[in-house]
C-alpha positions in Angstrom: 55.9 283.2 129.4 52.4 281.4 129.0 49.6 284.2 128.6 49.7 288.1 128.4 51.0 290.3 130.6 48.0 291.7 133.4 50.2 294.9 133.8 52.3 297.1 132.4 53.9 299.8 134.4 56.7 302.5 134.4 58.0 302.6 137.5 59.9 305.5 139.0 60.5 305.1 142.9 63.9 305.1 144.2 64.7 301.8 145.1 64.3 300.2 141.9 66.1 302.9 140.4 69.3 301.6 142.6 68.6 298.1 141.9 68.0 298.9 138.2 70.8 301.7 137.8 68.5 303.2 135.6 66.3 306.7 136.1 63.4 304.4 135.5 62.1 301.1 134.8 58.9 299.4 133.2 57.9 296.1 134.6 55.7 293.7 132.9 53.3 291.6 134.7 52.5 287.8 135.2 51.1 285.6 137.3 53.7 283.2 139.2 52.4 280.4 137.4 52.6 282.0 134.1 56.7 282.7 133.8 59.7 279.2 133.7 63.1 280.3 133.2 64.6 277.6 130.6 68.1 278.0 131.6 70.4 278.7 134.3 69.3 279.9 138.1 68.9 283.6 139.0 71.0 285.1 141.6 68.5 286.8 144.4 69.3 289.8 146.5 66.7 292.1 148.7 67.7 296.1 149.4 64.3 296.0 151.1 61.9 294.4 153.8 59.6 291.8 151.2 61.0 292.5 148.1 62.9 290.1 146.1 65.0 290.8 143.1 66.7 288.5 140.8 69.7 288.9 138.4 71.3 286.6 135.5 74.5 285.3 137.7 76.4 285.4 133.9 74.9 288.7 132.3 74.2 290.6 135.6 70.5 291.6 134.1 67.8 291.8 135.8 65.0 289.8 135.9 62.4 289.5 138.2 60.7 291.6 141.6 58.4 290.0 143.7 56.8 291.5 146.5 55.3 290.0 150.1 52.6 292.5 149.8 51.3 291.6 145.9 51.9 287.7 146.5 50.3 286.6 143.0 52.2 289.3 140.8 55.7 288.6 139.4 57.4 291.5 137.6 59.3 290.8 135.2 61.7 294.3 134.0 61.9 295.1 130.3 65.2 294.5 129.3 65.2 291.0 130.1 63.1 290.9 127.4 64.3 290.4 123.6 61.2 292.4 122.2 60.8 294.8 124.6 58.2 296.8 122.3 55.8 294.1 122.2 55.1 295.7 125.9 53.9 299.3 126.2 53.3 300.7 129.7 49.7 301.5 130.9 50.6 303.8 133.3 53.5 305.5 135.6 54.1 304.2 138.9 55.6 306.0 142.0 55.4 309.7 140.1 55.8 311.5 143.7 59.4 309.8 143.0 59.6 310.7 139.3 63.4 312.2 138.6 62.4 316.3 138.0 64.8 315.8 134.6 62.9 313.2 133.0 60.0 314.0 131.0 56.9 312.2 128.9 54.4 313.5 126.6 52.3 310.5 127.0 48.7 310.9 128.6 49.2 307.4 131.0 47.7 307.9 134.2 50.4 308.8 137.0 50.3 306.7 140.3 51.7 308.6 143.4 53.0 305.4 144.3 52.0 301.8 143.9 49.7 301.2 141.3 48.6 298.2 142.3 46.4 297.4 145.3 49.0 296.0 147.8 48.3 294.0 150.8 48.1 296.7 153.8 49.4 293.6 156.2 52.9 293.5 154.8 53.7 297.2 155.3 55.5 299.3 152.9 58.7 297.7 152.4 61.1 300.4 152.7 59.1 302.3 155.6 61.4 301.5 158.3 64.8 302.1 156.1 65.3 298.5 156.6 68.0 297.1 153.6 69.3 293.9 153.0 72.0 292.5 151.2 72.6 290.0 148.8 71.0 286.4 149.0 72.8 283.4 147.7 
């Protein structure tokens, strides 16, 4: 990583729950140009229409999302990360989505859904159902 992070989110929606197998994840913001993976070459699989996800082929973690609709953003999720408390999130994404068991006392805003401004020409990605399977 060259540079700071330009967001920090916890993200609740559904589908990256599934991807992640997690009730939640935080993604940590870059530019494109910012991130180079030293080693080895990411598996990639989409569940959605525009979203890409990557994976450590040896590990299985994940490592990446990158969206059609936020073309100069590249999330990164926190536990590809070895100091994962270096990166506190700035808000909550997707709260309409938030699992009714999970809980924070924290006073970070709460997004309904993205919390990013999103190109309107791409469409939301999962708003036809659409799912993909696993890219080599």
């Amino acid at each position: 990583m060259h540079g700071d992070p330009f967001w920090i989110c916890s993200d609740h929606d559904d589908d990256c729950r599934k991807a992640i197998g997690s009730p939640l994840t935080v993604w940590v913001g870059h530019r494109p140009a910012q991130f180079r993976l030293l080693t080895g070459a990411p598996k990639k699989f989409s569940r959605t229409r525009g979203v890409l996800r990557t994976f450590c082929a040896d590990c299985g973690t994940s490592i990446a999302y990158l969206d059609q609709g936020l073309p100069e953003e590249l999330y990164l999720t926190i536990g590809f990360f070895d100091h994962p408390e270096r990166f506190a999130p700035q808000a909550h994404a997707y709260w309409d989505m938030k699992l009714p068991w999970v809980e924070f006392g924290d006073d970070l805003p709460r997004v309904g859904r993205y919390s990013r401004w999103r190109d309107p020409a791409v469409g939301n990605p999962a708003a036809d159902g659409t799912r993909m399977a696993q890219l080599n």
